[in-house]
C-alpha positions as a LaTeX table, in Angstrom:
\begin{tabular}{lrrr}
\hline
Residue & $x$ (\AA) & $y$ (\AA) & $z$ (\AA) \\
\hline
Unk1 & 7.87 & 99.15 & 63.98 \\
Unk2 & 8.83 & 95.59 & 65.17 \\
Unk3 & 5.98 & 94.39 & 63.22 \\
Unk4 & 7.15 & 95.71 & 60.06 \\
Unk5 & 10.57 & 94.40 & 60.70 \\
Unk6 & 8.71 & 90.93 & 61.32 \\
Unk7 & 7.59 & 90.90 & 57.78 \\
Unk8 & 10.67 & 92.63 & 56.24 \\
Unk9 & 11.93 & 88.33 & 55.89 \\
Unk10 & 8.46 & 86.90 & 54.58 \\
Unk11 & 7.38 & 90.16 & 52.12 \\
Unk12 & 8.65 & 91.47 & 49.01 \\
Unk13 & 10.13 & 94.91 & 49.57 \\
Unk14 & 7.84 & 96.69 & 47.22 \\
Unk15 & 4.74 & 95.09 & 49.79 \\
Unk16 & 6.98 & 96.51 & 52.67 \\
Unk17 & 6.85 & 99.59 & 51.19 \\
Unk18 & 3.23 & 99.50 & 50.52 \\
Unk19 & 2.91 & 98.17 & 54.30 \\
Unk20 & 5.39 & 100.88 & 55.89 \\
Unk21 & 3.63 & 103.54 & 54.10 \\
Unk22 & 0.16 & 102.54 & 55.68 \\
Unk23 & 1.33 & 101.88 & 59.24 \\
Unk24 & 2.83 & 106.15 & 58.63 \\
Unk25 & $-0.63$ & 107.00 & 57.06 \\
Unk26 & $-2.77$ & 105.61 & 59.96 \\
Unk27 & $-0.07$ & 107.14 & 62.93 \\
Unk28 & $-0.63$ & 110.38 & 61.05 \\
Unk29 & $-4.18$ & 110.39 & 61.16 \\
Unk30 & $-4.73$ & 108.83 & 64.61 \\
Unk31 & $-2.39$ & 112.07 & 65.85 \\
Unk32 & $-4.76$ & 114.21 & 63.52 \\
Unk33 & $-7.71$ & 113.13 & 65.51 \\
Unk34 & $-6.49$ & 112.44 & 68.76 \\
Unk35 & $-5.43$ & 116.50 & 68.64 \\
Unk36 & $-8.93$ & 117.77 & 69.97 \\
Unk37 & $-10.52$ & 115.13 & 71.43 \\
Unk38 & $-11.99$ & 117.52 & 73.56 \\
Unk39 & $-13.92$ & 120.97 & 73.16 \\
Unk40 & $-11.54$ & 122.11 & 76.57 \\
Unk41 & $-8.47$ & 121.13 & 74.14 \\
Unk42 & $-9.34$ & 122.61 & 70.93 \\
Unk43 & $-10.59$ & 126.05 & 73.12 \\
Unk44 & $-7.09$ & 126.20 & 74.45 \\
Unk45 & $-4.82$ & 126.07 & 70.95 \\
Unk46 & $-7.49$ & 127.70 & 69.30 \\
Unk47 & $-8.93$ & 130.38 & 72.24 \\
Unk48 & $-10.07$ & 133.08 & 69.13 \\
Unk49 & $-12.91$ & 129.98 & 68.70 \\
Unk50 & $-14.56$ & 130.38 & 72.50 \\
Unk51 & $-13.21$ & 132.95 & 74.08 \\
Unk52 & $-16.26$ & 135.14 & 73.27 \\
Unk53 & $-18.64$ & 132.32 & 74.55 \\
Unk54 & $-20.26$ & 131.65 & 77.72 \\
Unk55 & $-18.13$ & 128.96 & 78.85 \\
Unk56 & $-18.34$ & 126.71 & 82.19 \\
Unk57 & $-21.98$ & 127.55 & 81.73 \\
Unk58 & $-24.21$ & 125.06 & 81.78 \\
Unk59 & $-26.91$ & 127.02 & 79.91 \\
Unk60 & $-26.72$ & 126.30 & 76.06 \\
Unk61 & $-23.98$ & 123.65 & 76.29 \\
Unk62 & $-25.04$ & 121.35 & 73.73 \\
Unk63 & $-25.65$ & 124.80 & 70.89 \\
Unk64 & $-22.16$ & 126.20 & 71.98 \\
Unk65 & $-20.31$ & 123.14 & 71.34 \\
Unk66 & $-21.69$ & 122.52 & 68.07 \\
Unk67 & $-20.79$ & 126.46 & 67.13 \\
Unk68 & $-17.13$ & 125.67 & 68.40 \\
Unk69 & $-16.37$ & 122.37 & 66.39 \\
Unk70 & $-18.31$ & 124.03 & 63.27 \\
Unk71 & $-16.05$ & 127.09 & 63.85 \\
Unk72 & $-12.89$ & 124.81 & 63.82 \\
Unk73 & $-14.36$ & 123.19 & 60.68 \\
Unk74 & $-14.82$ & 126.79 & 58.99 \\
Unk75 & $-11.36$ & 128.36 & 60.05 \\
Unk76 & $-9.55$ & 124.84 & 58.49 \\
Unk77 & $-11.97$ & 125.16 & 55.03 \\
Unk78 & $-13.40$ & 129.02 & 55.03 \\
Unk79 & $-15.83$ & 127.92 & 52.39 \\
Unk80 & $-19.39$ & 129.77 & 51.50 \\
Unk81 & $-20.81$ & 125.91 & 52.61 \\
Unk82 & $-18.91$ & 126.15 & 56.21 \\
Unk83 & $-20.12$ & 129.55 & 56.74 \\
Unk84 & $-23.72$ & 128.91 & 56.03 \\
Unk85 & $-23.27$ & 125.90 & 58.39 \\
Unk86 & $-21.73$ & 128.49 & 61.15 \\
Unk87 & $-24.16$ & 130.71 & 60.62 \\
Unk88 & $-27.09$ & 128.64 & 61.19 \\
Unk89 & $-25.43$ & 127.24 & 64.21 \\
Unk90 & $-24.89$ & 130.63 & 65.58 \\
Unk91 & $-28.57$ & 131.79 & 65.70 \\
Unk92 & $-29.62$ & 128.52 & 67.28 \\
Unk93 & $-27.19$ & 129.31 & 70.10 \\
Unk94 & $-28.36$ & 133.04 & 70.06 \\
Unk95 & $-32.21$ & 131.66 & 70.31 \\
Unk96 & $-30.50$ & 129.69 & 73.13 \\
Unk97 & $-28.94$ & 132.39 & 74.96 \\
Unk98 & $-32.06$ & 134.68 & 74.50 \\
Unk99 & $-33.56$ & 132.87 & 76.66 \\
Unk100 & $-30.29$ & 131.75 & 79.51 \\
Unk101 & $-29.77$ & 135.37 & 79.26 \\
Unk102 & $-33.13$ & 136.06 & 81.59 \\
Unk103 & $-32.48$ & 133.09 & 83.46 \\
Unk104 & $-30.74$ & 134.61 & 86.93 \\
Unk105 & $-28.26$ & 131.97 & 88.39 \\
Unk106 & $-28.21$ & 131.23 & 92.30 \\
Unk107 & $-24.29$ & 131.31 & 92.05 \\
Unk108 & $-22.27$ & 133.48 & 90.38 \\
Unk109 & $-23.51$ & 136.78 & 89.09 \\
Unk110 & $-20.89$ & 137.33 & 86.62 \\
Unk111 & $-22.35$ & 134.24 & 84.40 \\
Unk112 & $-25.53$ & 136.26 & 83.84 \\
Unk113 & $-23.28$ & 138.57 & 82.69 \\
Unk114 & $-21.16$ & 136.47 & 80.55 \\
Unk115 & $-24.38$ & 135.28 & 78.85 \\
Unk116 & $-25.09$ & 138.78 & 78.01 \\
Unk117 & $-21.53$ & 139.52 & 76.52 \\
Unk118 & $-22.03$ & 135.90 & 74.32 \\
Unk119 & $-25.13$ & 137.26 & 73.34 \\
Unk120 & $-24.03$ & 140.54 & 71.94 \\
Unk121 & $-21.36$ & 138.51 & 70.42 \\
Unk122 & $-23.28$ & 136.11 & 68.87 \\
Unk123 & $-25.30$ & 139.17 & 66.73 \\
Unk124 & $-21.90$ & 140.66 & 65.81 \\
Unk125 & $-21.06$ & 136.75 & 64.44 \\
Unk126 & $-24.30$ & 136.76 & 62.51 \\
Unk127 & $-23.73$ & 140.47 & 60.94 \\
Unk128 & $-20.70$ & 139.17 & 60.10 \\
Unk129 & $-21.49$ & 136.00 & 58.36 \\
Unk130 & $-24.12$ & 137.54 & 56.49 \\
Unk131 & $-21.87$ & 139.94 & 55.15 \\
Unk132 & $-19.20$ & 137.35 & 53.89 \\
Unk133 & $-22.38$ & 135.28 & 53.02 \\
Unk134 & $-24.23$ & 138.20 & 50.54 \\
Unk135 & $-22.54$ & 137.53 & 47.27 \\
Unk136 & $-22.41$ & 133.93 & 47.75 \\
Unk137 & $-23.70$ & 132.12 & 44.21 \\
Unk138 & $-25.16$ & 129.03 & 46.46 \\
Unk139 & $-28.88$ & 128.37 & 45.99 \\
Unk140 & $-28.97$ & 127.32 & 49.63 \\
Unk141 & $-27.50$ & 130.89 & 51.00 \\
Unk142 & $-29.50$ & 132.62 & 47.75 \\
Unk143 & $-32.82$ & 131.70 & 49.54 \\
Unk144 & $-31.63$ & 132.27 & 52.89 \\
Unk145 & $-31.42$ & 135.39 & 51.91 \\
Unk146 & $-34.78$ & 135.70 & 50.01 \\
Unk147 & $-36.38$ & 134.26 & 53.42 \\
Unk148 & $-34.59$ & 137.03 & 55.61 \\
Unk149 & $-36.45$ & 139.40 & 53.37 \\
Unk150 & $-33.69$ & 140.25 & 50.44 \\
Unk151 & $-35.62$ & 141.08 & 47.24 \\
Unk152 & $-32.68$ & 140.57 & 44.89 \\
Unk153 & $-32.01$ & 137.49 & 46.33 \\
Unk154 & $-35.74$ & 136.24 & 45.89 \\
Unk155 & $-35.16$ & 137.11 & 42.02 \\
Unk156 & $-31.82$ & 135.55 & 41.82 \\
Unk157 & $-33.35$ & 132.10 & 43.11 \\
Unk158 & $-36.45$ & 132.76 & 40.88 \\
Unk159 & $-33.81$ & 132.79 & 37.94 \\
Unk160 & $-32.67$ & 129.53 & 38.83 \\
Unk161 & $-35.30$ & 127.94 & 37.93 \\
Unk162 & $-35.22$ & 124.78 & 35.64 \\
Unk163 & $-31.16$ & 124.46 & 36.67 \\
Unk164 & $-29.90$ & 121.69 & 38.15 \\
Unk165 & $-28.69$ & 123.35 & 41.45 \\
Unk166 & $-32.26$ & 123.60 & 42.30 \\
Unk167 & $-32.58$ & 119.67 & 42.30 \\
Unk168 & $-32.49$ & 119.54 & 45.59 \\
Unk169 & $-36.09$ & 118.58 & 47.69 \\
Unk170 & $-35.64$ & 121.28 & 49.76 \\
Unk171 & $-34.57$ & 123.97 & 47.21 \\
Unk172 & $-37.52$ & 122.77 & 45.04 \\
Unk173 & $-40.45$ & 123.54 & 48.41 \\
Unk174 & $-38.92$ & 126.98 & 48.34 \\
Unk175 & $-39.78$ & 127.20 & 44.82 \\
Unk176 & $-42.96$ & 125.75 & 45.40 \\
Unk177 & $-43.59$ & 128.32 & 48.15 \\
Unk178 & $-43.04$ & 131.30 & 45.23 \\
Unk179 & $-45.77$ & 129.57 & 43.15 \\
Unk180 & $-48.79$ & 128.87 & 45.37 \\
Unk181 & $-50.59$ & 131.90 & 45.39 \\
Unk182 & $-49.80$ & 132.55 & 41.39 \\
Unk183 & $-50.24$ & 128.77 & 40.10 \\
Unk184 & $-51.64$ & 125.69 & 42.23 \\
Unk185 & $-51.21$ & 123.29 & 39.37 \\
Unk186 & $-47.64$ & 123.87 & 38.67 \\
Unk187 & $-46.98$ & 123.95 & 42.23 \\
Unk188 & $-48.39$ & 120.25 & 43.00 \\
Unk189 & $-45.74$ & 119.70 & 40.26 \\
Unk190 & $-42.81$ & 121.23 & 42.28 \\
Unk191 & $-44.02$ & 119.22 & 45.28 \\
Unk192 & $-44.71$ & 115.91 & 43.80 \\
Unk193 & $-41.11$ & 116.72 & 41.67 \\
Unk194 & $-39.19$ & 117.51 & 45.22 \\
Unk195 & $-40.37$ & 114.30 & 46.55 \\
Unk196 & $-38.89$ & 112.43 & 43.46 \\
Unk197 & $-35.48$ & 113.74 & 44.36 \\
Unk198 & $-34.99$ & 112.02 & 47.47 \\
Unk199 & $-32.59$ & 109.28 & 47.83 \\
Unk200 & $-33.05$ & 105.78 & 50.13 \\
Unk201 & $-33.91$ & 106.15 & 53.48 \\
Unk202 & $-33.66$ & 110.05 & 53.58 \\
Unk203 & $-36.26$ & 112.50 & 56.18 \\
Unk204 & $-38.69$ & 113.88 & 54.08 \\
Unk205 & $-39.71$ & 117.13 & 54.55 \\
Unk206 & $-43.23$ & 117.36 & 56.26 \\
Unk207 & $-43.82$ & 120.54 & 55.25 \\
Unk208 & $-44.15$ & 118.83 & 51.41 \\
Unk209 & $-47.05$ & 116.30 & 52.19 \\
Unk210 & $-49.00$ & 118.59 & 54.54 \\
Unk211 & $-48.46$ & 121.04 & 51.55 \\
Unk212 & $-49.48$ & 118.40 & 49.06 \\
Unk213 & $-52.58$ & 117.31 & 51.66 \\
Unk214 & $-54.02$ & 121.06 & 51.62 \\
Unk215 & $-53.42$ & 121.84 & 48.22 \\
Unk216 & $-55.64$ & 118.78 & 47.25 \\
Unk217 & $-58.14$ & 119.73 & 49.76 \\
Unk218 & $-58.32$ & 123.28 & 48.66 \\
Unk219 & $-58.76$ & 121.89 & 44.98 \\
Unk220 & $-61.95$ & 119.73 & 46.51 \\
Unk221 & $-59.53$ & 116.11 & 45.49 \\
Unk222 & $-60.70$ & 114.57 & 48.95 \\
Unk223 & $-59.11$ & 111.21 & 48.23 \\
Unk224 & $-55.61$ & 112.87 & 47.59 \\
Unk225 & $-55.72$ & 114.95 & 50.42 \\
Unk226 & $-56.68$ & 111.98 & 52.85 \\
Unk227 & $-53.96$ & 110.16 & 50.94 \\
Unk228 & $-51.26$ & 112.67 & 51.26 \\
Unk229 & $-52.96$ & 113.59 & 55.38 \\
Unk230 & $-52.15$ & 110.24 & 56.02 \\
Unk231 & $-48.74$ & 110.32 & 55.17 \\
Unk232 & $-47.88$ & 113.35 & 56.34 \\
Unk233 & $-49.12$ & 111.82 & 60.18 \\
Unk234 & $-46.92$ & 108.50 & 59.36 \\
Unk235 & $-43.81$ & 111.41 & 59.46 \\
Unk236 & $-44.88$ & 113.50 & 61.98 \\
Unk237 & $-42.27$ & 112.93 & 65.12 \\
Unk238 & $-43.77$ & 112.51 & 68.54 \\
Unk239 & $-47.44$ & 112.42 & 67.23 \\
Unk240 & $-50.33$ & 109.80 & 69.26 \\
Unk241 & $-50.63$ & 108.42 & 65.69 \\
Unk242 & $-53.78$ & 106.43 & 66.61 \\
Unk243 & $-55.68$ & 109.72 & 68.27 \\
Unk244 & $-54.65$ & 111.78 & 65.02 \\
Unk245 & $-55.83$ & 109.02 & 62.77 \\
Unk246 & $-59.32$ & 109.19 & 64.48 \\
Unk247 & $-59.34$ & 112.99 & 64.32 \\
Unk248 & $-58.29$ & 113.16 & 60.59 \\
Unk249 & $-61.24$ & 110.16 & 59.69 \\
Unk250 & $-63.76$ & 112.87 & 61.05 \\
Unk251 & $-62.97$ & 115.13 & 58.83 \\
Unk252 & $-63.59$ & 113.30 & 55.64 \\
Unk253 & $-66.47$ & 112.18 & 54.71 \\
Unk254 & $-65.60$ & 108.46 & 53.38 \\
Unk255 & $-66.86$ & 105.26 & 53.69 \\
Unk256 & $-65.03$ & 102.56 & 55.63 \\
Unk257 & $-63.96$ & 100.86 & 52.56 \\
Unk258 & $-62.90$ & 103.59 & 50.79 \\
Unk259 & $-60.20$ & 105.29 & 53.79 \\
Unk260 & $-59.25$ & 101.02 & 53.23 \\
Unk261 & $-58.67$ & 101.39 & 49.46 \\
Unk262 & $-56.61$ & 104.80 & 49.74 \\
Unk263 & $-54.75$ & 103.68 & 53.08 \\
Unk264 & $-53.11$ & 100.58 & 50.90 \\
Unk265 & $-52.15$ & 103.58 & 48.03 \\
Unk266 & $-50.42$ & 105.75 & 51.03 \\
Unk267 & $-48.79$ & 102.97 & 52.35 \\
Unk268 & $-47.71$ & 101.98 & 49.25 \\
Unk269 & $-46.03$ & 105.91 & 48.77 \\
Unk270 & $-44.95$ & 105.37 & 51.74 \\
Unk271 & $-42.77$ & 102.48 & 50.84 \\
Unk272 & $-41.76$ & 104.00 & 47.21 \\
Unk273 & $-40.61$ & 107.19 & 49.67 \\
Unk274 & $-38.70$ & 105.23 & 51.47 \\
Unk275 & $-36.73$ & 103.29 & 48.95 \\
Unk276 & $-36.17$ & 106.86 & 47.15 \\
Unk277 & $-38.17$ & 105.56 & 43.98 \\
Unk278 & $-41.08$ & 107.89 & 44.65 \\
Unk279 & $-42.65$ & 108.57 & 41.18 \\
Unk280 & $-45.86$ & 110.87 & 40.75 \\
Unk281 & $-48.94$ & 109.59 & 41.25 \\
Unk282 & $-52.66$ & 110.90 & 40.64 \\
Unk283 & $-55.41$ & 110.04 & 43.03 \\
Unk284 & $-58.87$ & 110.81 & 42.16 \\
Unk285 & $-61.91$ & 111.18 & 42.68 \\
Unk286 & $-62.31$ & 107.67 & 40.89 \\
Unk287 & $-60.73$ & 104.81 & 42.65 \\
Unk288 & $-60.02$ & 101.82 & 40.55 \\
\hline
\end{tabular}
């Protein structure tokens, strides 16, 4: 406060104001965020959050702190969006705990048993997300539904169709995954569409290019599909790139000029991708 008083003889009051009413704003939300700077200290104001959970356990640390802080998150702003987000946090700890639940400890018998109890807990959480979840209007929860077998669902994201909450890459694979046994053509348009609607810099979905790489094959387009193979390895994590580059040559049958001539048009995808200015293009059999 000295500081402001500092100024109080140099600034004009309606700047000290202005200045006093900053200094407030920032103490306020340094004491908002300094509240749980811990996943200990929000469990103990907030013990409804982890009370249920395996805690002190080191199996499935990392999952169950994510659920905790995305539980926080949902109880501040119940929203369909913070659900969804809780829910999908809450299977990847179940996954997790499917497998610490078989794991028997060399200490402390009871924490096999607490893993259990989490576990059992972590199904009633998912019933009970899904229920809140199953008249949610979001396109995202609409085919999460679809893929967890919901008919109605599939025919409510069908309907969507052509709207713009399906401009969205990964809503518009899921559309492309209703099309490819009914219409090849239209779906390399979905695909080649989805990858238009990324922005700078963002992770493409792999799934699209290998999709795009076997839909050319299948349609006998060999220089697409080594085109889009190629850049589907470029964003593949963890891959030997240069032992998958010799595999994929084999199974082409170019010449050593041509894998040159459509390696400079991935690349140059690649780049367009990258910048988010990806705009269709055709690859044939006749390179120019």
């Amino acid at each position: 406060m000295s500081f402001v008083l500092l100024l109080s003889n140099t600034i004009p009051f309606r700047s000290l104001l202005s200045i006093k009413a900053i200094v407030f704003l920032s103490l306020l939300l340094s004491g908002c965020f300094d509240r749980y700077r811990t996943t200990d200290s929000l469990c103990h104001d907030n013990p409804s959050l982890c009370q249920s959970l395996n805690l002190n356990d080191g199996q499935c640390r990392i999952q169950r702190t994510n659920l905790i802080w995305q539980r926080y998150d949902t109880l501040q702003t119940p929203t369909d969006e913070h659900k969804f987000k809780e829910l999908k946090l809450t299977k990847e700890y179940q996954f997790c705990l499917e497998y610490a639940a078989i794991i028997e400890p060399t200490e402390l018998k009871q924490r096999k048993t607490k893993r259990i109890q989490a576990l059992y807990h972590s199904y009633e959480s998912i019933e009970r997300l899904n229920q809140e979840l199953r008249l949610s209007q979001d396109p995202h929860i609409i085919y999460y539904r679809w893929s967890q077998g919901d008919q109605i669902a599939k025919q409510q994201f069908i309907a969507l169709e052509g709207n713009k909450e399906l401009e969205h890459p990964e809503l518009q694979l899921a559309l492309a995954s209703y099309y490819i046994k009914k219409d090849k053509t239209k779906t390399l348009d979905i695909l080649h569409h989805s990858l238009s609607l990324y922005k700078t810099n963002d992770n493409i979905n792999i799934n699209i290019l290998r999709s795009l790489a076997t839909l050319y094959y299948q349609q006998n387009n060999e220089y697409a599909a080594y085109v889009w193979t190629t850049i589907a390895i470029t964003h593949q994590p963890n891959n030997n790139q240069k032992s998958v580059n010799s595999s994929v040559k084999n199974k082409f049958n170019l010449t050593d000029n041509e894998r040159q001539r459509l390696e400079i048009t991935a690349f140059e995808i690649i780049a367009a991708l990258k910048r988010g200015q990806y705009t269709r293009t055709e690859i044939t059999a006749q390179l120019q």
